[in-house]
Backbone bond lengths (Angstrom), bond angles and torsions (degrees), N, CA, C in turn:
res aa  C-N    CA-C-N  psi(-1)  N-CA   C-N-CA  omega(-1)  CA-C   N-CA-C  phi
1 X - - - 1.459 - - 1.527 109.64 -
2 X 1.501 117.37 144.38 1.479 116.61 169.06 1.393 107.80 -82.84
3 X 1.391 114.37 147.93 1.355 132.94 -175.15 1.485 105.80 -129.67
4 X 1.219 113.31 139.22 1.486 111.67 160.40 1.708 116.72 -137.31
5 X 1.467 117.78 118.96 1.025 131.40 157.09 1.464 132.93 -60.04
6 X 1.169 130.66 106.46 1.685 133.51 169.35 1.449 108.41 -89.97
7 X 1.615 98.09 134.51 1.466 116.64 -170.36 1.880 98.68 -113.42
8 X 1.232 92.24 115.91 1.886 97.48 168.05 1.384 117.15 -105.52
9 X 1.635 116.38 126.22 1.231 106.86 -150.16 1.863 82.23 -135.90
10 X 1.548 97.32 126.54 2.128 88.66 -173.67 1.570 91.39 -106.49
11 X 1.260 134.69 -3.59 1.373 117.07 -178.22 1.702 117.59 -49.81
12 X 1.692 104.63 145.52 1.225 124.76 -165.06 1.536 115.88 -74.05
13 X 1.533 92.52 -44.80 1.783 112.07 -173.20 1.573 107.23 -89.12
14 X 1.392 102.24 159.85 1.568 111.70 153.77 1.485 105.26 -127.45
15 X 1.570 97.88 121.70 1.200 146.27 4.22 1.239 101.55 -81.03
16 X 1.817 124.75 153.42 1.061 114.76 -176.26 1.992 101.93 -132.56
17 X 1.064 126.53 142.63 1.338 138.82 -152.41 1.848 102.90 -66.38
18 X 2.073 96.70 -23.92 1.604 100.72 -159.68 1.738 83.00 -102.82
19 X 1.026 123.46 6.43 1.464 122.93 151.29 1.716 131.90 -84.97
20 X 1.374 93.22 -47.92 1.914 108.44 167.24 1.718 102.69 -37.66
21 X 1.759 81.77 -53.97 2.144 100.68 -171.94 1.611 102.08 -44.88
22 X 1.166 109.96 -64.08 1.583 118.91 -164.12 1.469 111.61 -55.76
23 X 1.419 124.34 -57.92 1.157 136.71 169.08 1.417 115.68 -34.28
24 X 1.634 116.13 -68.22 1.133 113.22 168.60 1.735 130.02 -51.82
25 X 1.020 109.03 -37.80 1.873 124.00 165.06 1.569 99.81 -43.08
26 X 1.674 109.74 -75.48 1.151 114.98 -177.98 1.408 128.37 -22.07
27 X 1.581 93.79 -59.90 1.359 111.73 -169.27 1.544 110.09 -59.49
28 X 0.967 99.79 -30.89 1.779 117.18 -169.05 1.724 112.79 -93.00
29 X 1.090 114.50 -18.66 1.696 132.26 165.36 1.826 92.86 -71.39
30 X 1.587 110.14 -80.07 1.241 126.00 -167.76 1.908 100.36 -26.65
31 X 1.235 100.76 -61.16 1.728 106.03 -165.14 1.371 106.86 -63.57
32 X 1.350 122.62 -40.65 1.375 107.57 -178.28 1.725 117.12 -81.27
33 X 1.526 111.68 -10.31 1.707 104.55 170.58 1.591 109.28 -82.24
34 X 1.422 115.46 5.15 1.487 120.81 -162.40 1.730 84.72 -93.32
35 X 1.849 103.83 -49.59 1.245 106.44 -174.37 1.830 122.99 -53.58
36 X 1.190 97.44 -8.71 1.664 96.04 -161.73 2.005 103.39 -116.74
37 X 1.654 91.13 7.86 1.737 94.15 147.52 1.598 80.42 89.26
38 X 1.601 131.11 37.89 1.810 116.72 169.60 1.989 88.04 -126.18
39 X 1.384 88.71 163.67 1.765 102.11 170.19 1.648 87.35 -93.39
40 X 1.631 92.39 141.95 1.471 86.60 176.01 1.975 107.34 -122.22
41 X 1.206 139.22 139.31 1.723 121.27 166.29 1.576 110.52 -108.09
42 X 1.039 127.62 108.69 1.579 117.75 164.03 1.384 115.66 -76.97
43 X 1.541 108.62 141.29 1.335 116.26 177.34 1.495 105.44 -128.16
44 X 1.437 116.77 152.67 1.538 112.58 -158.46 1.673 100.37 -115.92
45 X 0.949 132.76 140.46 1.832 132.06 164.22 1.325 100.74 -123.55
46 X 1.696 95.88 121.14 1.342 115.49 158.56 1.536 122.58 -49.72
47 X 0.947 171.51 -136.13 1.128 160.48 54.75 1.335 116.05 -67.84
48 X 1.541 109.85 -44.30 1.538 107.32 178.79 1.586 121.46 -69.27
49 X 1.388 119.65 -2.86 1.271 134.45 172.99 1.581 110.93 -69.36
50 X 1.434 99.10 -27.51 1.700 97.21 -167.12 1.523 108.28 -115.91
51 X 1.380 124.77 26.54 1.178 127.33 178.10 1.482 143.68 -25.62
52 X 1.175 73.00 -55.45 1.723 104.08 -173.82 1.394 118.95 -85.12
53 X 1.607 106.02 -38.62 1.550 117.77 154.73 1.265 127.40 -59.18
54 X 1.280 109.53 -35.64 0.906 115.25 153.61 1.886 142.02 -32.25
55 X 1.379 89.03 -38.97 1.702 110.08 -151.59 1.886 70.00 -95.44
56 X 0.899 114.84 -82.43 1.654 143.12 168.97 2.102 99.11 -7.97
57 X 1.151 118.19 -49.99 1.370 117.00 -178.92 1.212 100.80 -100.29
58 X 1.075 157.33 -4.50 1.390 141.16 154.19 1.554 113.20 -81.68
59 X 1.179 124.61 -28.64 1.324 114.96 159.78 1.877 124.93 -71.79
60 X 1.370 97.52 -26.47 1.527 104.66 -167.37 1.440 93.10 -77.61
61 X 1.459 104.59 -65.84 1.521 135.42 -158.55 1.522 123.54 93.48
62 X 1.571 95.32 28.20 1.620 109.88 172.41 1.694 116.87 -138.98
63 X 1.399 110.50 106.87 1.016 99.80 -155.66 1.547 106.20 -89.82
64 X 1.492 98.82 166.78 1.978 103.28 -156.69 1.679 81.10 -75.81
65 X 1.480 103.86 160.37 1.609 139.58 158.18 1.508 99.18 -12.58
66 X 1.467 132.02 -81.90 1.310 148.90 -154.68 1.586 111.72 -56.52
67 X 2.043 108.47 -57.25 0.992 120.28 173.69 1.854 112.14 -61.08
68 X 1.403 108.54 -46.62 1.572 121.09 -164.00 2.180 81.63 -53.10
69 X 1.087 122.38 -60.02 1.609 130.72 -169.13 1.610 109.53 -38.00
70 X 1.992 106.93 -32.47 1.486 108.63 -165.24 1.059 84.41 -91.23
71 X 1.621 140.93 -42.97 1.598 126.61 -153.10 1.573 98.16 -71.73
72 X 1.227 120.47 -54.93 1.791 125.93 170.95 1.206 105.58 -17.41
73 X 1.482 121.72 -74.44 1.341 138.22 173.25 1.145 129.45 7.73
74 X 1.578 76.00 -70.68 1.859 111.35 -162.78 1.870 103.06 -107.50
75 X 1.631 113.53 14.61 1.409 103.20 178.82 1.914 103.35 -119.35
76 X 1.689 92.26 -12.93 1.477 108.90 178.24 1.429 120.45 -88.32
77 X 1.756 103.62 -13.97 1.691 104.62 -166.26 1.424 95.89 -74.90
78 X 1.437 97.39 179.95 1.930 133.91 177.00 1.775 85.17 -88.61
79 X 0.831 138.44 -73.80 1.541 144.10 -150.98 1.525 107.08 -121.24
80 X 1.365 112.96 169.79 1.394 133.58 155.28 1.433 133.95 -147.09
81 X 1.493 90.07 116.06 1.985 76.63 172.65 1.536 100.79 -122.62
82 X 1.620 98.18 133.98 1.387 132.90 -165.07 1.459 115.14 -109.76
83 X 1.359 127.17 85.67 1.596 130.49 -179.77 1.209 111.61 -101.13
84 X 1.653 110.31 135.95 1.806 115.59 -175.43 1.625 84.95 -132.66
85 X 1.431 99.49 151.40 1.476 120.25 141.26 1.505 114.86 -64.12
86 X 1.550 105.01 131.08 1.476 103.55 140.84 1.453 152.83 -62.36
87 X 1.417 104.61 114.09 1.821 109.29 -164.36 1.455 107.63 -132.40
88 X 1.304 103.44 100.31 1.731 114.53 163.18 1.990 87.54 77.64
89 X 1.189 116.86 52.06 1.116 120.80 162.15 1.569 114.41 69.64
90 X 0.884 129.29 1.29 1.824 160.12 147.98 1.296 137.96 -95.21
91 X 1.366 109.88 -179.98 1.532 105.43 -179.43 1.718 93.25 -93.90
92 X 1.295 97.45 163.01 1.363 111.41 -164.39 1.594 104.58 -79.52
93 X 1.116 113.94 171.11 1.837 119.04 -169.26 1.275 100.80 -100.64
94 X 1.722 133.94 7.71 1.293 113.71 150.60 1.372 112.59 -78.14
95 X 1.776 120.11 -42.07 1.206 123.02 -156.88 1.871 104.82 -77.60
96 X 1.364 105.95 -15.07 1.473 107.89 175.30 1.356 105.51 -87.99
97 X 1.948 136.01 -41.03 1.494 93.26 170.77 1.571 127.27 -105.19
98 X 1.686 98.88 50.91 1.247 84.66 153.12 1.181 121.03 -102.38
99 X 1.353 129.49 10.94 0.981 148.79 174.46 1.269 141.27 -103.00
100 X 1.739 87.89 -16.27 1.469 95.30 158.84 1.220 106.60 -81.08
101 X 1.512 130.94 -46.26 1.217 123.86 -174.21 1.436 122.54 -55.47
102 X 1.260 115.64 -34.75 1.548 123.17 -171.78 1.754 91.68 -56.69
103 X 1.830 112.24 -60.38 1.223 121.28 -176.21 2.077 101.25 -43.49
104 X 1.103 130.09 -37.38 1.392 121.18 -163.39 1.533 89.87 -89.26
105 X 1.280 137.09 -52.17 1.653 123.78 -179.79 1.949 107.50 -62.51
106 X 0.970 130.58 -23.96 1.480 118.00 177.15 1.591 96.71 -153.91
107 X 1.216 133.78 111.46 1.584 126.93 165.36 1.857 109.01 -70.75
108 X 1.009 116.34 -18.08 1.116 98.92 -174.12 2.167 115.11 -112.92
109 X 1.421 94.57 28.40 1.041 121.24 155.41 1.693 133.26 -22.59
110 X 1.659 102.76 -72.23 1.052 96.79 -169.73 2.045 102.91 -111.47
111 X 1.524 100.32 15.97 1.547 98.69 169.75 1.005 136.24 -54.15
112 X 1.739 118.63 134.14 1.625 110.82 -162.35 1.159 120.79 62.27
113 X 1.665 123.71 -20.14 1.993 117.85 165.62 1.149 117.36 -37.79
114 X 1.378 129.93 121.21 1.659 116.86 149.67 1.664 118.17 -50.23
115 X 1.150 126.52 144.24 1.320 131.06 164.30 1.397 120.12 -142.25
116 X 1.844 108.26 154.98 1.115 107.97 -171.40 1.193 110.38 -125.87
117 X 1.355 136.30 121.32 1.520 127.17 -164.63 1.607 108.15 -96.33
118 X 1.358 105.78 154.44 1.777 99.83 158.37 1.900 97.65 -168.89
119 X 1.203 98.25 139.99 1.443 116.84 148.85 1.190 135.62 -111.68
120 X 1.269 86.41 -179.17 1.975 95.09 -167.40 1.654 97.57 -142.31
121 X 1.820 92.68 142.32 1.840 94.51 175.40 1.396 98.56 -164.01
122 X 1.635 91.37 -176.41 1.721 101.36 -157.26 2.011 91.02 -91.74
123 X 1.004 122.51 0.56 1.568 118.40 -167.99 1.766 102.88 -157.98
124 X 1.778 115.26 123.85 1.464 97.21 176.42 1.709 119.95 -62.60
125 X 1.152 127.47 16.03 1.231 128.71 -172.57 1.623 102.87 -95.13
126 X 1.652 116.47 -1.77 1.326 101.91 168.32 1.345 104.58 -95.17
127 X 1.049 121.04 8.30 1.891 104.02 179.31 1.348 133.47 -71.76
128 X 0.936 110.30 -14.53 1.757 110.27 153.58 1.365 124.55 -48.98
129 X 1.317 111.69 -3.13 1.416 115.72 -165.63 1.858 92.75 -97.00
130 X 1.065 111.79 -7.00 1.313 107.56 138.19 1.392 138.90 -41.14
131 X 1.207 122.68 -82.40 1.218 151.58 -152.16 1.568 94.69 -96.19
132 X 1.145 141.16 -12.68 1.158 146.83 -168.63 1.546 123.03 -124.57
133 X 1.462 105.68 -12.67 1.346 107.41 167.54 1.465 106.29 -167.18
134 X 1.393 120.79 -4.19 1.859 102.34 171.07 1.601 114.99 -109.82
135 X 1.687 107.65 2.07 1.300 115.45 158.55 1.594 126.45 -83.73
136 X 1.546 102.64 -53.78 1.580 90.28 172.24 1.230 102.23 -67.93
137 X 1.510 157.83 0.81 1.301 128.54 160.10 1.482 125.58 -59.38
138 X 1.552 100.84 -56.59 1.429 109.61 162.34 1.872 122.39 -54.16
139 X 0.821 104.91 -12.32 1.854 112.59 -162.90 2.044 83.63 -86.97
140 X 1.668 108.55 -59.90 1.286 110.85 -179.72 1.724 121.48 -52.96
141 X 1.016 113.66 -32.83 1.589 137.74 174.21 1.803 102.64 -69.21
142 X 1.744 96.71 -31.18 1.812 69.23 164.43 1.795 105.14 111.18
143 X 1.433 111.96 -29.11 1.322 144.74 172.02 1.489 114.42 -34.20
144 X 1.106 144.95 117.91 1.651 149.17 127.22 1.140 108.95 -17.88
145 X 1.383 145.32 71.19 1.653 115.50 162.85 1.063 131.28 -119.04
146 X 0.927 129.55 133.62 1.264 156.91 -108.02 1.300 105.96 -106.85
147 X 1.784 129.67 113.19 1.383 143.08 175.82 1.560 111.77 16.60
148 X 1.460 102.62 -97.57 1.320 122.48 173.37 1.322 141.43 -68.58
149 X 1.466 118.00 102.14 1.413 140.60 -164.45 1.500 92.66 -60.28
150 X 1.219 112.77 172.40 1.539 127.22 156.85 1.892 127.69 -134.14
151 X 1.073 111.01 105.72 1.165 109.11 -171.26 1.640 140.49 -128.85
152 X 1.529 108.56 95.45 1.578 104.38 -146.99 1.340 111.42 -104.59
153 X 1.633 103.21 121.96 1.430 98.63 174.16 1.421 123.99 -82.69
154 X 1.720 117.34 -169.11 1.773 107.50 156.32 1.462 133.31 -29.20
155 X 1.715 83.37 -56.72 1.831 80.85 -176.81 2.001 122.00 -96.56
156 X 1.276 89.99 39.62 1.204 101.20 176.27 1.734 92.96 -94.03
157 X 0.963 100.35 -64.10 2.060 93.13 173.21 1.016 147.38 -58.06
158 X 1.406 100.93 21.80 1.909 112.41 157.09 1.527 82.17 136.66
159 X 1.279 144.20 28.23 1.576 133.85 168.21 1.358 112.76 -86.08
160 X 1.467 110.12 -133.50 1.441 121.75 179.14 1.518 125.28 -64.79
161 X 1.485 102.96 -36.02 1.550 105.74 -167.95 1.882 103.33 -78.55
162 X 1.594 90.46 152.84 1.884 94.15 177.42 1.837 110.44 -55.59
163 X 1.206 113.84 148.97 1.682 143.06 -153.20 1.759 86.19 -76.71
164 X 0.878 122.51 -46.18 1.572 111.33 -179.01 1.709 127.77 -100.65
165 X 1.623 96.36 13.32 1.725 85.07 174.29 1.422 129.99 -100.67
166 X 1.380 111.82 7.89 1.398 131.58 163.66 1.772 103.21 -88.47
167 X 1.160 127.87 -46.83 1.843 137.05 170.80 1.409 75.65 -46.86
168 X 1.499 127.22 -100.21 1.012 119.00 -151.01 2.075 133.48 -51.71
169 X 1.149 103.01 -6.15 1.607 104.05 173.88 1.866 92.63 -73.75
170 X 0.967 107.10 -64.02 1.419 131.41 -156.53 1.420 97.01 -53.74
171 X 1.398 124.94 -61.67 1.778 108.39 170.81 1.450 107.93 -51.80
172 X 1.400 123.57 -50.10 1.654 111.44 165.17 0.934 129.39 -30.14
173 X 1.212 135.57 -64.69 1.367 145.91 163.10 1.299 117.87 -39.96
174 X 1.606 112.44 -44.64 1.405 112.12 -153.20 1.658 104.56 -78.65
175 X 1.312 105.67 -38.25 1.662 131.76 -177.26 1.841 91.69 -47.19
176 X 1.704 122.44 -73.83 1.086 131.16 -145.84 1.597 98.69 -85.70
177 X 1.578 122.05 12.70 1.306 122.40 152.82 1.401 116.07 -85.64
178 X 1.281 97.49 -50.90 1.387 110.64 -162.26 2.253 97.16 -63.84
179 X 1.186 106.69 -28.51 1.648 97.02 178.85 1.563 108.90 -79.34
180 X 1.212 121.11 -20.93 1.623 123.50 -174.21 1.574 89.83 -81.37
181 X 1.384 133.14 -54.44 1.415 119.73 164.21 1.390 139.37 -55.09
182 X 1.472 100.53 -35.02 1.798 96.35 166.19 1.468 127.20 -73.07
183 X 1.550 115.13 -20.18 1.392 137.52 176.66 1.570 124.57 -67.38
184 X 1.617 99.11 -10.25 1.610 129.49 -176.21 1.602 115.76 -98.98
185 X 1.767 105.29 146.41 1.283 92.82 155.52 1.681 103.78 -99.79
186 X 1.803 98.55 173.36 1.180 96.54 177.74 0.995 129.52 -50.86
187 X 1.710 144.17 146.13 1.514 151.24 175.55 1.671 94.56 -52.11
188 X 1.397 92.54 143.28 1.343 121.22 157.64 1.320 131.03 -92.33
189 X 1.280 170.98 127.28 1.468 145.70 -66.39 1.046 65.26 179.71
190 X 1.457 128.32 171.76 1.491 142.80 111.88 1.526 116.67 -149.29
191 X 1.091 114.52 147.99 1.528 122.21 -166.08 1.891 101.61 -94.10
192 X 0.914 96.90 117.12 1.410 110.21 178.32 1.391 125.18 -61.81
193 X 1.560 107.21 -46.12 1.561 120.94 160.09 1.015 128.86 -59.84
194 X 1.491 102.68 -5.84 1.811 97.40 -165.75 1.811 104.79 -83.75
195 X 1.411 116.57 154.04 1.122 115.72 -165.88 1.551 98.50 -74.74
196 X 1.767 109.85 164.68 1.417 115.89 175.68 1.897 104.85 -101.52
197 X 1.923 84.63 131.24 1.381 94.43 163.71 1.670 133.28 5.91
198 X 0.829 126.47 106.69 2.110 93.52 159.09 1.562 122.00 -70.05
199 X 1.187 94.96 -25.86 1.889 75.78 160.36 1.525 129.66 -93.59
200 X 1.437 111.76 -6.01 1.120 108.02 175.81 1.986 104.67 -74.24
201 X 1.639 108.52 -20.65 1.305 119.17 -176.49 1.750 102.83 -58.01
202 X 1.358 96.03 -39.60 1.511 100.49 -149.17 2.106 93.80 -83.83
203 X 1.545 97.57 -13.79 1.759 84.66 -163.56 2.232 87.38 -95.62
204 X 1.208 101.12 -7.51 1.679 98.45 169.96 1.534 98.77 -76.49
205 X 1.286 141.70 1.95 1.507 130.74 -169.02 1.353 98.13 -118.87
């Protein structure tokens, strides 16, 4: 079966560290759904690409062309892995409304999705901000996610900490995505805009 993974990536900068994160996840999701006999495609969403649309569809509640393409993305995939920077001890308020918005164009979006979380920060003492606020988001959203968080600090990129214990979260992670996705049939889509039935009108009366 073909599979496709969507990668949400909220980093600010280019290059940005909660991008390195994602990429590497990806890469490491991708190989193990290859391992379990599926075609897999990753597709990547900026977040900082859609800023403004951002701002723009949460007030409207219609999101522009570009953004409407990332929410599709990520409402059509097999999986998700979802990386934020840490901001003020949380995920940052780009990577939360794109998610609110996705939640206001389809609520039932990311139901039953597997997902894979990870952050990024300036000190490992923010990583609870895992488990403390980018899980119950996904948990409220309805989301699969999956055991093992991912969470990379400074010296995860060649500093103090040993060279393979960030490799090793990340095949963790990547493995126990890739089985919540192979264990699936493909997502079912549905268009939110689309008008309702008339008989489904008439069997709601």
């Amino acid at each position: 079966m073909r599979r496709t993974i969507a990668v949400v990536s909220a980093g600010l900068g280019r290059p940005s560290s909660s991008r390195l994160l994602a990429d590497r996840l990806a890469a490491a999701a991708e190989r193990e759904v290859r391992e379990l006999g599926d075609e897999v495609e990753v597709r990547v969403a900026e977040v900082r690409d859609h800023a403004h649309d951002l701002v723009d569809g949460m007030v409207s509640g219609y999101p522009a062309p570009e953004l409407k393409d990332a929410l599709d993305t990520v409402a059509g995939a097999d999986g998700l892995i979802a990386v934020t920077p840490t901001f003020t001890a949380s995920y940052s308020g780009l990577f939360k409304a794109f998610f609110d918005v996705l939640d206001m164009v389809d609520d039932n979006a990311l139901a039953d999705k597997p997902v894979l979380i990870g952050a990024t920060g300036g000190t490992a003492r923010h990583s609870l901000v895992l488990e403390n606020a980018v899980r119950p988001l996904f948990v409220y959203l309805r989301g699969v996610v999956v055991r093992t968080s991912v969470f990379a600090a400074p010296e995860d990129w060649g500093g103090t900490a040993a060279p393979d214990l960030l490799a090793h979260r990340i095949d963790r992670a990547a493995a126990q995505l890739a089985v919540e996705i192979h264990r699936r049939g493909a997502p079912v889509v549905r268009d939110p805009f689309a008008p309702t039935p008339f008989a489904d009108l008439l069997d709601a009366g």
